[in-house]
mmJSON file of the N, C-alpha and C atoms, coordinates in Angstrom:
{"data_MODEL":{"atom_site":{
"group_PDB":["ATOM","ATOM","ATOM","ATOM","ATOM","ATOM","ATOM","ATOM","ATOM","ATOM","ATOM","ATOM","ATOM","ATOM","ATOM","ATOM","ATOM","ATOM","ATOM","ATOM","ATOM","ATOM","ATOM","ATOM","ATOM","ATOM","ATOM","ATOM","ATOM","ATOM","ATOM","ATOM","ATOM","ATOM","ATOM","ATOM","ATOM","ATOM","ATOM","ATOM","ATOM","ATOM","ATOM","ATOM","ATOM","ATOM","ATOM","ATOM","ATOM","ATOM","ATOM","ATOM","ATOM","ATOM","ATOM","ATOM","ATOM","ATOM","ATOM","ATOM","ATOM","ATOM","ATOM","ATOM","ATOM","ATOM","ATOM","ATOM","ATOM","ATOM","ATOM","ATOM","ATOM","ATOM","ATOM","ATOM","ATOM","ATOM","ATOM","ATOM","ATOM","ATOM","ATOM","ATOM","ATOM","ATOM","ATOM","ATOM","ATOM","ATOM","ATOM","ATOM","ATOM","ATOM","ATOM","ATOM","ATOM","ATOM","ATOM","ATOM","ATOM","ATOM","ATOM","ATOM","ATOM","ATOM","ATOM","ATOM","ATOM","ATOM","ATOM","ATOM","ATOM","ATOM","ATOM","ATOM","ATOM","ATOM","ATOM","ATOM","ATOM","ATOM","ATOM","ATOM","ATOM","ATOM","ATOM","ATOM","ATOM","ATOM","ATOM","ATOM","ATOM","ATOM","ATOM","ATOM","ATOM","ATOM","ATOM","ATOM","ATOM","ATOM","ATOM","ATOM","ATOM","ATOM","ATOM","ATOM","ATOM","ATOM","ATOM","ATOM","ATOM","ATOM","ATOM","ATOM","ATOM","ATOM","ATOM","ATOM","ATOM","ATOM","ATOM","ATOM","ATOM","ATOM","ATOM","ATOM","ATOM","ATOM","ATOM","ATOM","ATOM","ATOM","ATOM","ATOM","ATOM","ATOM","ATOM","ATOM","ATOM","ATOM","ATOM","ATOM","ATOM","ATOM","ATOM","ATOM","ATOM","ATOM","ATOM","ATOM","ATOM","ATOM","ATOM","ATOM","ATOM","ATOM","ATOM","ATOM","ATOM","ATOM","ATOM","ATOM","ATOM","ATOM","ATOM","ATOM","ATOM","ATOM","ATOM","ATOM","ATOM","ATOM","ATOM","ATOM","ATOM","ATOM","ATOM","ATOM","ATOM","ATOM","ATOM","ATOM","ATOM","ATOM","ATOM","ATOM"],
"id":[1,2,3,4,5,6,7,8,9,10,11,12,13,14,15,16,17,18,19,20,21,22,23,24,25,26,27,28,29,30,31,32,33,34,35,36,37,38,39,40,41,42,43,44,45,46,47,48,49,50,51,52,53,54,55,56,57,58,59,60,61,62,63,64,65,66,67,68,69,70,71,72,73,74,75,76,77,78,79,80,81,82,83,84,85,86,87,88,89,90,91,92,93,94,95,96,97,98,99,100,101,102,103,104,105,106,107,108,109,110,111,112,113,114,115,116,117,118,119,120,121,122,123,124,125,126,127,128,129,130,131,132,133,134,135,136,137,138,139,140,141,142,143,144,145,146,147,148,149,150,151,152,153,154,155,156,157,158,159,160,161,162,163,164,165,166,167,168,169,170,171,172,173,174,175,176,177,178,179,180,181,182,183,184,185,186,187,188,189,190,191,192,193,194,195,196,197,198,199,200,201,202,203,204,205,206,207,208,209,210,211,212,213,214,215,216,217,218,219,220,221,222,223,224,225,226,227,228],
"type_symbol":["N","C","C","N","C","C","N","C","C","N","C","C","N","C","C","N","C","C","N","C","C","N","C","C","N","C","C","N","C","C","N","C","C","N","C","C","N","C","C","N","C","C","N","C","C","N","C","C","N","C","C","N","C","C","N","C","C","N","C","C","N","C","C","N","C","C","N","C","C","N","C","C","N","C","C","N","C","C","N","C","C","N","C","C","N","C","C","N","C","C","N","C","C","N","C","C","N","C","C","N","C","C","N","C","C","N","C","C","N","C","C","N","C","C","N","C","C","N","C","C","N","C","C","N","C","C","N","C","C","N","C","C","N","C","C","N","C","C","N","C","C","N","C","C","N","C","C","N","C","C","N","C","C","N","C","C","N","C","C","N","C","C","N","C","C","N","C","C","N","C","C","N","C","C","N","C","C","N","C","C","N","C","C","N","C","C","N","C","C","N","C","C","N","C","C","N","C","C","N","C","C","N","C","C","N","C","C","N","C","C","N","C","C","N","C","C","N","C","C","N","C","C","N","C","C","N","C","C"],
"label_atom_id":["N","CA","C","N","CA","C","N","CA","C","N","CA","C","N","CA","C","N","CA","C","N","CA","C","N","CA","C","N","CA","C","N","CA","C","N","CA","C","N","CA","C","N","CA","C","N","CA","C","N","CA","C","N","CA","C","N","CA","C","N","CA","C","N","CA","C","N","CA","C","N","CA","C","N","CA","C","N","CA","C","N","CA","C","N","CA","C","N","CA","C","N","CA","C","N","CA","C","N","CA","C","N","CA","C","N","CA","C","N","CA","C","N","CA","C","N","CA","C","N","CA","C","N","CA","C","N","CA","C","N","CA","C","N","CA","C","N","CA","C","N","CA","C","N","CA","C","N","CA","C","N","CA","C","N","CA","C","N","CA","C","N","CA","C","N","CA","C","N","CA","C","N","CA","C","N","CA","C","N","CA","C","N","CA","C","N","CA","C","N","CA","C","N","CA","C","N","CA","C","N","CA","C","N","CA","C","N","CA","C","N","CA","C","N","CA","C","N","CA","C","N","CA","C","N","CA","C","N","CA","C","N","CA","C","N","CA","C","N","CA","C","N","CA","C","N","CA","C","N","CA","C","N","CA","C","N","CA","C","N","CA","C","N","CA","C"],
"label_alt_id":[null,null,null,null,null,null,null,null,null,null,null,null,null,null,null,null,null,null,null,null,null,null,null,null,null,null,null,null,null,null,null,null,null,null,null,null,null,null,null,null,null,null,null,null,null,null,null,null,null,null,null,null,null,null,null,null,null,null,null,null,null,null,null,null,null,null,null,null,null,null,null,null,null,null,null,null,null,null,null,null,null,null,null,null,null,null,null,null,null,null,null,null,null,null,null,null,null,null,null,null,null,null,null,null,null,null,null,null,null,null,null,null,null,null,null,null,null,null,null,null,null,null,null,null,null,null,null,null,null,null,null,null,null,null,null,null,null,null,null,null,null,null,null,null,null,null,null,null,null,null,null,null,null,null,null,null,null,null,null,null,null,null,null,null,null,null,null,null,null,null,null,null,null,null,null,null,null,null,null,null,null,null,null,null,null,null,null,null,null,null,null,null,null,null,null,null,null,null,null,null,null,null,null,null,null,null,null,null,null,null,null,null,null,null,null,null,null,null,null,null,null,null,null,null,null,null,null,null],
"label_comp_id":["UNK","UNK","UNK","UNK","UNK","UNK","UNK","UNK","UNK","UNK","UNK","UNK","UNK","UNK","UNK","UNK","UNK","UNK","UNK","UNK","UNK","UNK","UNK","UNK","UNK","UNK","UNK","UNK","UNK","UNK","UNK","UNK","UNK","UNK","UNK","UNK","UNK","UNK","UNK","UNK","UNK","UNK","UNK","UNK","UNK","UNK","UNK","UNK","UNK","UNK","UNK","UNK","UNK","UNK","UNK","UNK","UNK","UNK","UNK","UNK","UNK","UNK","UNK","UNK","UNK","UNK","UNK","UNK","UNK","UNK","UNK","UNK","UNK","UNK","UNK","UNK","UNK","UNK","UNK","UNK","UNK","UNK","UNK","UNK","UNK","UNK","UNK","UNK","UNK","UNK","UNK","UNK","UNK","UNK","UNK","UNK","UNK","UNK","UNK","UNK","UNK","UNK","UNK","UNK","UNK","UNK","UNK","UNK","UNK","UNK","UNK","UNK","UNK","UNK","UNK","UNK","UNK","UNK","UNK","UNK","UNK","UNK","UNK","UNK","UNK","UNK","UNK","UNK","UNK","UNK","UNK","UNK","UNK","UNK","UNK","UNK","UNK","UNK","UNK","UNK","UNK","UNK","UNK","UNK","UNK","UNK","UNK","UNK","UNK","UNK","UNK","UNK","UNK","UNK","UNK","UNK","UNK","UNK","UNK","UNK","UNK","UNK","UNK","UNK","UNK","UNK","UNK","UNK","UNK","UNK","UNK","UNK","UNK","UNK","UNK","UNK","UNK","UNK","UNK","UNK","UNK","UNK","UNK","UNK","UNK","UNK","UNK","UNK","UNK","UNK","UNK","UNK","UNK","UNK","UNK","UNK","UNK","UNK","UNK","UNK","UNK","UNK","UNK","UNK","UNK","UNK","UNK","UNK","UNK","UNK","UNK","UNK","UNK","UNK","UNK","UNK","UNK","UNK","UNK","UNK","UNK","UNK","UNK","UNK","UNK","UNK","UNK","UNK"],
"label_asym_id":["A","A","A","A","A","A","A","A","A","A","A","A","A","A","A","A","A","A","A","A","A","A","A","A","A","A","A","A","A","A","A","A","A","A","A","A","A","A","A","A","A","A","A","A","A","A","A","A","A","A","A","A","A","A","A","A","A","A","A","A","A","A","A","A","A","A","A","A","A","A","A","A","A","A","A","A","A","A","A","A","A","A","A","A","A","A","A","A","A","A","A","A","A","A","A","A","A","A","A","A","A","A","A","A","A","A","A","A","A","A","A","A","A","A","A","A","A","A","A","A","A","A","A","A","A","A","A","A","A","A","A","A","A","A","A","A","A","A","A","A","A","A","A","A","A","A","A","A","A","A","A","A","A","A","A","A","A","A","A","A","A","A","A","A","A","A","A","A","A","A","A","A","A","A","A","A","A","A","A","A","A","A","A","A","A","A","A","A","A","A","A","A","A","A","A","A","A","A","A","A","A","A","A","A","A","A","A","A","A","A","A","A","A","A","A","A","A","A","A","A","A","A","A","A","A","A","A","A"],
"label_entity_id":["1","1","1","1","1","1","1","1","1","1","1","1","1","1","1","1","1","1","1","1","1","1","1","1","1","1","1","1","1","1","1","1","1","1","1","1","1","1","1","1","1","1","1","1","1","1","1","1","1","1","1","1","1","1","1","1","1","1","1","1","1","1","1","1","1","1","1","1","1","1","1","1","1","1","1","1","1","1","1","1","1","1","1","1","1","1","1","1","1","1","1","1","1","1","1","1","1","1","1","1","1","1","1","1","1","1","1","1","1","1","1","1","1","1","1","1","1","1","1","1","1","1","1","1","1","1","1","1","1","1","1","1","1","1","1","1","1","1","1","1","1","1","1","1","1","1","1","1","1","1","1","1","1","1","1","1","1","1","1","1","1","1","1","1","1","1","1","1","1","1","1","1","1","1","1","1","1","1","1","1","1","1","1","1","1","1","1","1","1","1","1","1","1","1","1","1","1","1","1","1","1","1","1","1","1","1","1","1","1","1","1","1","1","1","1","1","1","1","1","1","1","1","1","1","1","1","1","1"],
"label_seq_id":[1,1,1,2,2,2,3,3,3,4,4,4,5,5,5,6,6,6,7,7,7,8,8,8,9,9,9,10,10,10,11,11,11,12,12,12,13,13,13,14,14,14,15,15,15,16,16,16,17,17,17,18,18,18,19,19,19,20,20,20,21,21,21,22,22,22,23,23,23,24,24,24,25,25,25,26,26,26,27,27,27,28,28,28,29,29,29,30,30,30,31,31,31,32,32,32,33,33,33,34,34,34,35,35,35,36,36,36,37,37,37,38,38,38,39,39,39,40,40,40,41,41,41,42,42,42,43,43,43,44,44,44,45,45,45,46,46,46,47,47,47,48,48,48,49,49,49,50,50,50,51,51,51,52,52,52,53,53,53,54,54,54,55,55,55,56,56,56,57,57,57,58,58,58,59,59,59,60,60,60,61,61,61,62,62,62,63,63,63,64,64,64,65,65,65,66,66,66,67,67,67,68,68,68,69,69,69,70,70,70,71,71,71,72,72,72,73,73,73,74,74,74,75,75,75,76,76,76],
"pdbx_PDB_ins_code":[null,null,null,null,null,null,null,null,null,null,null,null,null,null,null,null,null,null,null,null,null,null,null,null,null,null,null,null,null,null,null,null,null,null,null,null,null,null,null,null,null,null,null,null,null,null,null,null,null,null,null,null,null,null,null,null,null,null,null,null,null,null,null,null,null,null,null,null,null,null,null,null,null,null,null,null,null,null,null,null,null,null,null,null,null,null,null,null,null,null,null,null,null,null,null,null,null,null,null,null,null,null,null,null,null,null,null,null,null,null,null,null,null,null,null,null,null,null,null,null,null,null,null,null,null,null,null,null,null,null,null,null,null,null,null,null,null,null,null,null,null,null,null,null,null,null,null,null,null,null,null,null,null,null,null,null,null,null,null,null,null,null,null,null,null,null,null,null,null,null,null,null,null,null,null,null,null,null,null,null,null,null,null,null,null,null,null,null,null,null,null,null,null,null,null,null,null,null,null,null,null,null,null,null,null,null,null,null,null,null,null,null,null,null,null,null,null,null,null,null,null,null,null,null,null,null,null,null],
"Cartn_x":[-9.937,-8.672,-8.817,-8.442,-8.334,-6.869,-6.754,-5.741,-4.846,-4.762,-4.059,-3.737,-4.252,-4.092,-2.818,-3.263,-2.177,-0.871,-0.592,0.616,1.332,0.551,0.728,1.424,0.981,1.592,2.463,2.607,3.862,5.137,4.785,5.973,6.031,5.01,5.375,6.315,6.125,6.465,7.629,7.7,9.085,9.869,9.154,10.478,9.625,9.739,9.684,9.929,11.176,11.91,11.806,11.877,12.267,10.904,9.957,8.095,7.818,7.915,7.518,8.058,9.33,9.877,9.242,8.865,8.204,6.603,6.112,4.719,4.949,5.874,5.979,6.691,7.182,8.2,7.856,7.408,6.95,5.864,5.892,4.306,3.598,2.768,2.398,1.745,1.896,1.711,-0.282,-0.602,-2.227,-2.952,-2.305,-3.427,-2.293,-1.256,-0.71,-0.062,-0.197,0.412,0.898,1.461,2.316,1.132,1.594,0.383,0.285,1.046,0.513,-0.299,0.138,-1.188,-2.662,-2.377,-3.57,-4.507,-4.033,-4.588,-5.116,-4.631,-5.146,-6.15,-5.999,-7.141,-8.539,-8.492,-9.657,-9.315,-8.317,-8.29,-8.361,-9.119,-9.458,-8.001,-8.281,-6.353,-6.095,-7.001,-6.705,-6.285,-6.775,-6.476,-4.773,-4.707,-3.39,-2.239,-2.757,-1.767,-1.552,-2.832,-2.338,-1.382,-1.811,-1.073,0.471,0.543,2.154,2.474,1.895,2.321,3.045,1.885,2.055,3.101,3.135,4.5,6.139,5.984,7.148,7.108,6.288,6.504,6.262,5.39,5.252,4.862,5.348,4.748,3.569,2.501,0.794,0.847,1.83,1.954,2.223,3.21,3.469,1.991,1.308,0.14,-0.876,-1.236,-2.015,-1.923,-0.522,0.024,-1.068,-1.88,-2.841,-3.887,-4.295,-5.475,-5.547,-5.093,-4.609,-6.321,-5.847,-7.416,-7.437,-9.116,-9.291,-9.537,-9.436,-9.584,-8.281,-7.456,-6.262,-5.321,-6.545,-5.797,-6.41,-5.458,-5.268,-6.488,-7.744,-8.415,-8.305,-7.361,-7.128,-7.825],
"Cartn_y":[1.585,1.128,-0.353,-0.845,-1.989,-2.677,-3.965,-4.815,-3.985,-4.201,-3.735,-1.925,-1.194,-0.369,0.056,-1.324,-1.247,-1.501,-2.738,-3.037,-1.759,-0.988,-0.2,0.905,1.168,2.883,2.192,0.427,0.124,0.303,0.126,-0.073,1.627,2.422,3.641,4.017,4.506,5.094,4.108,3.266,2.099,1.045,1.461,0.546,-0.801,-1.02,-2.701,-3.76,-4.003,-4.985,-4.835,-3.498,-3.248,-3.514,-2.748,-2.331,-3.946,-4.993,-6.371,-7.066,-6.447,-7.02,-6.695,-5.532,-5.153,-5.654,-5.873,-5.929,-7.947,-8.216,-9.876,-9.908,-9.133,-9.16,-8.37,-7.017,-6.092,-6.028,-6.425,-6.915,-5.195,-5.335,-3.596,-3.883,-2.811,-2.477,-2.334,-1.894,-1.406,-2.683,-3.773,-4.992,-6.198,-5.967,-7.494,-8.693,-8.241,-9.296,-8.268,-8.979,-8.118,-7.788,-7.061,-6.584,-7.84,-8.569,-10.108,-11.078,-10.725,-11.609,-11.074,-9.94,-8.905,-8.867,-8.704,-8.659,-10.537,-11.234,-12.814,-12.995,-12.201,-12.638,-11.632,-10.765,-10.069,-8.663,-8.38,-6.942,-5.935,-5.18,-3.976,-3.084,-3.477,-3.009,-1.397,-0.643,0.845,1.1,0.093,-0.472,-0.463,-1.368,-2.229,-1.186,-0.392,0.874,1.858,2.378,3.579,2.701,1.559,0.984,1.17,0.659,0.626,1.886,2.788,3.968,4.889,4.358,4.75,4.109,2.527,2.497,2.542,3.132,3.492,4.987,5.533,7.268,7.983,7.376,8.158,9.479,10.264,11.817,11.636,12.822,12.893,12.774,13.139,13.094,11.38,10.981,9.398,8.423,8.547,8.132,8.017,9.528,9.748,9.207,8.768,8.48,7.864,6.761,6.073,6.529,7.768,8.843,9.53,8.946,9.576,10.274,11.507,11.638,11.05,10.469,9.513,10.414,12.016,12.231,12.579,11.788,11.941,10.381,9.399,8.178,8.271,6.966,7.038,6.018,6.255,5.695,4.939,4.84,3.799,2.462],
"Cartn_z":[-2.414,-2.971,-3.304,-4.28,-4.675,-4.671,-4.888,-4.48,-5.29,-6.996,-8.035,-7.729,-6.763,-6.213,-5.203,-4.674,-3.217,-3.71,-4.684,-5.072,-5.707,-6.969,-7.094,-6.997,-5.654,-4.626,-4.003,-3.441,-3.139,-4.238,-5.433,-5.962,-6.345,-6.326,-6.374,-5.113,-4.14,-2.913,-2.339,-2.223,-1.642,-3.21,-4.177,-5.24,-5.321,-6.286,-6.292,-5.698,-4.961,-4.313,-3.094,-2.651,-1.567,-0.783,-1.499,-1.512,-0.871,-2.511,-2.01,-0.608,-0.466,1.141,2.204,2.235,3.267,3.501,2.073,3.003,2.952,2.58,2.981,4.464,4.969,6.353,7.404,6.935,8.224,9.046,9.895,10.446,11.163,10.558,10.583,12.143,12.764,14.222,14.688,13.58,13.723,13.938,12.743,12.247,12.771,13.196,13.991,12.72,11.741,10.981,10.013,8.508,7.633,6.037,5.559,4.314,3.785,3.492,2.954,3.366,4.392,5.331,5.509,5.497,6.229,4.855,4.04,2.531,2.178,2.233,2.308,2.966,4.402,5.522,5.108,4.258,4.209,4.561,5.323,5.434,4.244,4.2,3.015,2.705,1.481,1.394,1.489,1.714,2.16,3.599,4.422,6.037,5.896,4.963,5.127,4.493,3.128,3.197,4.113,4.738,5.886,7.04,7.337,8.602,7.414,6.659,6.036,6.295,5.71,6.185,6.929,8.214,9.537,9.937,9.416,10.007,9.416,8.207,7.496,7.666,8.26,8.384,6.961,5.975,4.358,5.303,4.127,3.72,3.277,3.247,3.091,1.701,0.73,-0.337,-0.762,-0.578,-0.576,-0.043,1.295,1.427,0.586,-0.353,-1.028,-2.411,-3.048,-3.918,-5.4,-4.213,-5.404,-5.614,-4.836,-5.352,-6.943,-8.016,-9.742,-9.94,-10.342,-10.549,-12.471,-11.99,-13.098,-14.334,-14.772,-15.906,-16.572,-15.997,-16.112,-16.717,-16.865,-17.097,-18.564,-18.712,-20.245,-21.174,-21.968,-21.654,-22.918,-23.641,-24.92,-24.245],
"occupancy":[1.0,1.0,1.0,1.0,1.0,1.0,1.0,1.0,1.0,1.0,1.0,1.0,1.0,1.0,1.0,1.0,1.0,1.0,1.0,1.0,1.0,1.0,1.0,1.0,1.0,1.0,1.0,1.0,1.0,1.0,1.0,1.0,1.0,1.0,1.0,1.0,1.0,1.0,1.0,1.0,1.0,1.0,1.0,1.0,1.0,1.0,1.0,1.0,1.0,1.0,1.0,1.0,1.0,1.0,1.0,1.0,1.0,1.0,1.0,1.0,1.0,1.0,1.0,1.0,1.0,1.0,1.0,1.0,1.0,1.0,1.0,1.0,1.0,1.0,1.0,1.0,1.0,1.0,1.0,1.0,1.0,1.0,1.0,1.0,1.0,1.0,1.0,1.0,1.0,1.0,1.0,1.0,1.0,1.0,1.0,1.0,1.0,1.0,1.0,1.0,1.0,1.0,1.0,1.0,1.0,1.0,1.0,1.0,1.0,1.0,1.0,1.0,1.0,1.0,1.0,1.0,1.0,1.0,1.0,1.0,1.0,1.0,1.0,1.0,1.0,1.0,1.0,1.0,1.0,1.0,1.0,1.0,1.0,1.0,1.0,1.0,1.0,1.0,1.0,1.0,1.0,1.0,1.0,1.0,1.0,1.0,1.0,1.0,1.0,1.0,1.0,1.0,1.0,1.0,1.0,1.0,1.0,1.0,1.0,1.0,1.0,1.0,1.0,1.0,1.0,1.0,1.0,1.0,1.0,1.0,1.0,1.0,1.0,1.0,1.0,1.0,1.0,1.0,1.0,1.0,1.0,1.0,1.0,1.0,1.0,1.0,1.0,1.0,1.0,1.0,1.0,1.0,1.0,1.0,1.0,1.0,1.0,1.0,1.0,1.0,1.0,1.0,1.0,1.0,1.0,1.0,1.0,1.0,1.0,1.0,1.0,1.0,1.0,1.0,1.0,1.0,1.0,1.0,1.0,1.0,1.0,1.0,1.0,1.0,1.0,1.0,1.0,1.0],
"B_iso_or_equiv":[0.0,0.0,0.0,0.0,0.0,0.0,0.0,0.0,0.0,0.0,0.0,0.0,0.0,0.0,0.0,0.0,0.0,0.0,0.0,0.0,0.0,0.0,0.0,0.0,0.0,0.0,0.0,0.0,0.0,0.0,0.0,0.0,0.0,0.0,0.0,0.0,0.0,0.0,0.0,0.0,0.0,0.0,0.0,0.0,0.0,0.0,0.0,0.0,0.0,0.0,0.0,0.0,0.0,0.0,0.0,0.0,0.0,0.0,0.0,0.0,0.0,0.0,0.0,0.0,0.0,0.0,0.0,0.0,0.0,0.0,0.0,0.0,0.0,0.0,0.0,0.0,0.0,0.0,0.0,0.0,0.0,0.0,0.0,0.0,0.0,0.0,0.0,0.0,0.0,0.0,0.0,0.0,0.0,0.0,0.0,0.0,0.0,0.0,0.0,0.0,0.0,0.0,0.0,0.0,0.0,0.0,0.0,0.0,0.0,0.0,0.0,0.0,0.0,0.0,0.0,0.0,0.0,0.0,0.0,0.0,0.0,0.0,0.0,0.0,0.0,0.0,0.0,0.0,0.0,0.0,0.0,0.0,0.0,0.0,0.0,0.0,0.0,0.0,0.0,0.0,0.0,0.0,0.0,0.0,0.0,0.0,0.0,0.0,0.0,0.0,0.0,0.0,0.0,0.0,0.0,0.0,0.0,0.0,0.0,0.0,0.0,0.0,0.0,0.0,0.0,0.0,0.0,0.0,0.0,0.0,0.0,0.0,0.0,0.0,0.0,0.0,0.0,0.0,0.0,0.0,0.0,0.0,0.0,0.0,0.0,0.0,0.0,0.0,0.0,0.0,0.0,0.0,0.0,0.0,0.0,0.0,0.0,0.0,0.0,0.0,0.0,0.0,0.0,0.0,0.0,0.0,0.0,0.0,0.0,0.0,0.0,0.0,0.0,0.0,0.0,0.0,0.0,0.0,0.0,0.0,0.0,0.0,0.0,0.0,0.0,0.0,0.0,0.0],
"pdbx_formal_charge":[null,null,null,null,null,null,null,null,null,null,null,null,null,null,null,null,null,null,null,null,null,null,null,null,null,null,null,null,null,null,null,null,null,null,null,null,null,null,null,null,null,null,null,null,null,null,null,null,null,null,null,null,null,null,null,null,null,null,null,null,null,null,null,null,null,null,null,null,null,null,null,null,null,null,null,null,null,null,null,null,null,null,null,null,null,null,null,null,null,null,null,null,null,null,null,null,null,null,null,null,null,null,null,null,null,null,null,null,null,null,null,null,null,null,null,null,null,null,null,null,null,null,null,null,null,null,null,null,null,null,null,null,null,null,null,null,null,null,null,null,null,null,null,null,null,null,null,null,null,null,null,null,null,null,null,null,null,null,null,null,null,null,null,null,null,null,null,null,null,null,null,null,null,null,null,null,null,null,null,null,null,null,null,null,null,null,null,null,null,null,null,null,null,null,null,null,null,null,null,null,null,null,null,null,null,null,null,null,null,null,null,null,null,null,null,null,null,null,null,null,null,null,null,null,null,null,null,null],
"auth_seq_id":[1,1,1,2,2,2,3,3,3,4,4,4,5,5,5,6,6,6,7,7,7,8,8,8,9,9,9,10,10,10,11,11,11,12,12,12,13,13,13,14,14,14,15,15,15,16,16,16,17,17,17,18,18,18,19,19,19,20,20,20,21,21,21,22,22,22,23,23,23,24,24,24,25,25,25,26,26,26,27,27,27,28,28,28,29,29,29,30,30,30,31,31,31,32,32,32,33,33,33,34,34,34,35,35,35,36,36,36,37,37,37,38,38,38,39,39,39,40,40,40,41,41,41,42,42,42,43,43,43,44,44,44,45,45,45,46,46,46,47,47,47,48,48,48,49,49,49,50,50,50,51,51,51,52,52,52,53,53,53,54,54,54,55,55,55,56,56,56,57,57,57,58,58,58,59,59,59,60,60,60,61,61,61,62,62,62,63,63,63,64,64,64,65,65,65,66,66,66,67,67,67,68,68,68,69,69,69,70,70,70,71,71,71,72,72,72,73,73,73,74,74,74,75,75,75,76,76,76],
"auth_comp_id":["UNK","UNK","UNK","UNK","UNK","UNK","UNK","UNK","UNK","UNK","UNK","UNK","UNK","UNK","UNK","UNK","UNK","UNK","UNK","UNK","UNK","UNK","UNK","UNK","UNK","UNK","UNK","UNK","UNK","UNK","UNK","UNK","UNK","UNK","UNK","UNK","UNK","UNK","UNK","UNK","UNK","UNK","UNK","UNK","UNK","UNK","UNK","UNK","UNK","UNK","UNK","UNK","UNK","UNK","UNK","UNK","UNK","UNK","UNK","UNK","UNK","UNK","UNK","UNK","UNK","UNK","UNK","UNK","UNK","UNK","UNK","UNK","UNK","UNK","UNK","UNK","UNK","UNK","UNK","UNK","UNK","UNK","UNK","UNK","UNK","UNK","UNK","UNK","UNK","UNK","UNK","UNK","UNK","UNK","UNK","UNK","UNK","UNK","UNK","UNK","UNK","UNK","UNK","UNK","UNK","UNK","UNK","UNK","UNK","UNK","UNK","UNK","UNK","UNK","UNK","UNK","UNK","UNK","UNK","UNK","UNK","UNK","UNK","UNK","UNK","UNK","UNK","UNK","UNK","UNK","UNK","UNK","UNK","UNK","UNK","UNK","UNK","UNK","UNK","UNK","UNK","UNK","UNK","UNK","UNK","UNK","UNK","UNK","UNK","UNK","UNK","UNK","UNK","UNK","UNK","UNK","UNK","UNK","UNK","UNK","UNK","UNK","UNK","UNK","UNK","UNK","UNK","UNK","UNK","UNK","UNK","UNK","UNK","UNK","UNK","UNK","UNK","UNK","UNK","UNK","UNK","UNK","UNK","UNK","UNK","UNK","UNK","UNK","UNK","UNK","UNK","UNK","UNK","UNK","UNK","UNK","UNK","UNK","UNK","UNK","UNK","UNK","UNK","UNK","UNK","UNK","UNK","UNK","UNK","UNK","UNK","UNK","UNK","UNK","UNK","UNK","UNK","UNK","UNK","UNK","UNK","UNK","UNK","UNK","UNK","UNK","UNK","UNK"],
"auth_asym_id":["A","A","A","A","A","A","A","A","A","A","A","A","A","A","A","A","A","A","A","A","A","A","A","A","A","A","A","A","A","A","A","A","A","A","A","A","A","A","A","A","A","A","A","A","A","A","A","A","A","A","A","A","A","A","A","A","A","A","A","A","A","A","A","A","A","A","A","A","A","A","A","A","A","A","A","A","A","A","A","A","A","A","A","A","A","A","A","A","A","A","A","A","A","A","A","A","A","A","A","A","A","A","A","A","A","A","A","A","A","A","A","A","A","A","A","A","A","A","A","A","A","A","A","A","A","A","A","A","A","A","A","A","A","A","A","A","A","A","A","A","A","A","A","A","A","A","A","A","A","A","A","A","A","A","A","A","A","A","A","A","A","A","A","A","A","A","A","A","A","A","A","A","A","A","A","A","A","A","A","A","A","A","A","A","A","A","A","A","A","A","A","A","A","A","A","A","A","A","A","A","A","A","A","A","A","A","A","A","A","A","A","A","A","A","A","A","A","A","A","A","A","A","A","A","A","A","A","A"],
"auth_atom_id":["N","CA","C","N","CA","C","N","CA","C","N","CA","C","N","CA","C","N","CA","C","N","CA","C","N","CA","C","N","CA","C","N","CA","C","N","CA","C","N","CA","C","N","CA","C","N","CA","C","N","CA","C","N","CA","C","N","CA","C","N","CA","C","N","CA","C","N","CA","C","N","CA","C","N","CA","C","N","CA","C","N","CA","C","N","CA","C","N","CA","C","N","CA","C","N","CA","C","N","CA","C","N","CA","C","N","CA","C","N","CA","C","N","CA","C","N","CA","C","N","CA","C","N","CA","C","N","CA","C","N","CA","C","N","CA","C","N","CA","C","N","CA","C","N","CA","C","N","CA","C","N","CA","C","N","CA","C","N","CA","C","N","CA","C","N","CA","C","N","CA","C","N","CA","C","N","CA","C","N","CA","C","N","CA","C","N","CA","C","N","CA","C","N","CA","C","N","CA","C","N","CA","C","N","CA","C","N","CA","C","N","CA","C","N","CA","C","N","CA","C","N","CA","C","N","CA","C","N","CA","C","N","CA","C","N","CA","C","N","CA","C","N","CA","C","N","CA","C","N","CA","C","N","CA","C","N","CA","C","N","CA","C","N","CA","C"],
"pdbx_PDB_model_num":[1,1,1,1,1,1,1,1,1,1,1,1,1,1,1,1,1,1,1,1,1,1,1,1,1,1,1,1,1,1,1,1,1,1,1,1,1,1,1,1,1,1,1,1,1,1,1,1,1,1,1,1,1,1,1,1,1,1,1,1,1,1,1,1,1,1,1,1,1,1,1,1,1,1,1,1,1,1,1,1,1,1,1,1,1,1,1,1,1,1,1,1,1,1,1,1,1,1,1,1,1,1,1,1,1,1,1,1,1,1,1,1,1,1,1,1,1,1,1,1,1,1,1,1,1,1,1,1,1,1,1,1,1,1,1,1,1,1,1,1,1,1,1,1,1,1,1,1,1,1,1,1,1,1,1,1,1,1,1,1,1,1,1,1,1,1,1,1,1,1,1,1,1,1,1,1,1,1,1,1,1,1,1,1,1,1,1,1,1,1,1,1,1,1,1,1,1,1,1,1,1,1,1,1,1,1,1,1,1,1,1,1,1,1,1,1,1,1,1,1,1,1,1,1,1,1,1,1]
}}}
């Protein structure tokens, strides 16, 4: 997963506003600080989505969200 990834399935699965609040405020339980931080400090941002996850309770479907299979994007 890549950065442009993570933001991504946030604004997919939690909204835009709401998405950006959380990973600036919620300090995820796994990694001790919040996706903003954790993502600054080096944490691998697939780390930093399952911990969001886990601690917003997503569905396997919502988790999986940024898995698009690639023969499916648009390749203009």
């Amino acid at each position: 997963m890549k950065h442009s990834e993570f933001w991504r399935a946030v604004d997919a699965v939690f909204g835009s506003a709401y998405g950006r609040s959380l990973a600036q405020d919620l300090v995820l339980t796994g990694i001790g600080r919040t996706s903003v931080e954790a993502l600054e400090t080096g944490v691998p941002p697939r780390d930093v989505w399952h911990a969001l996850c886990d601690d917003t309770e997503r569905t396997e479907a919502e988790r999986w969200v940024f898995r698009d299979d690639p023969r499916r994007r648009d390749t203009r």
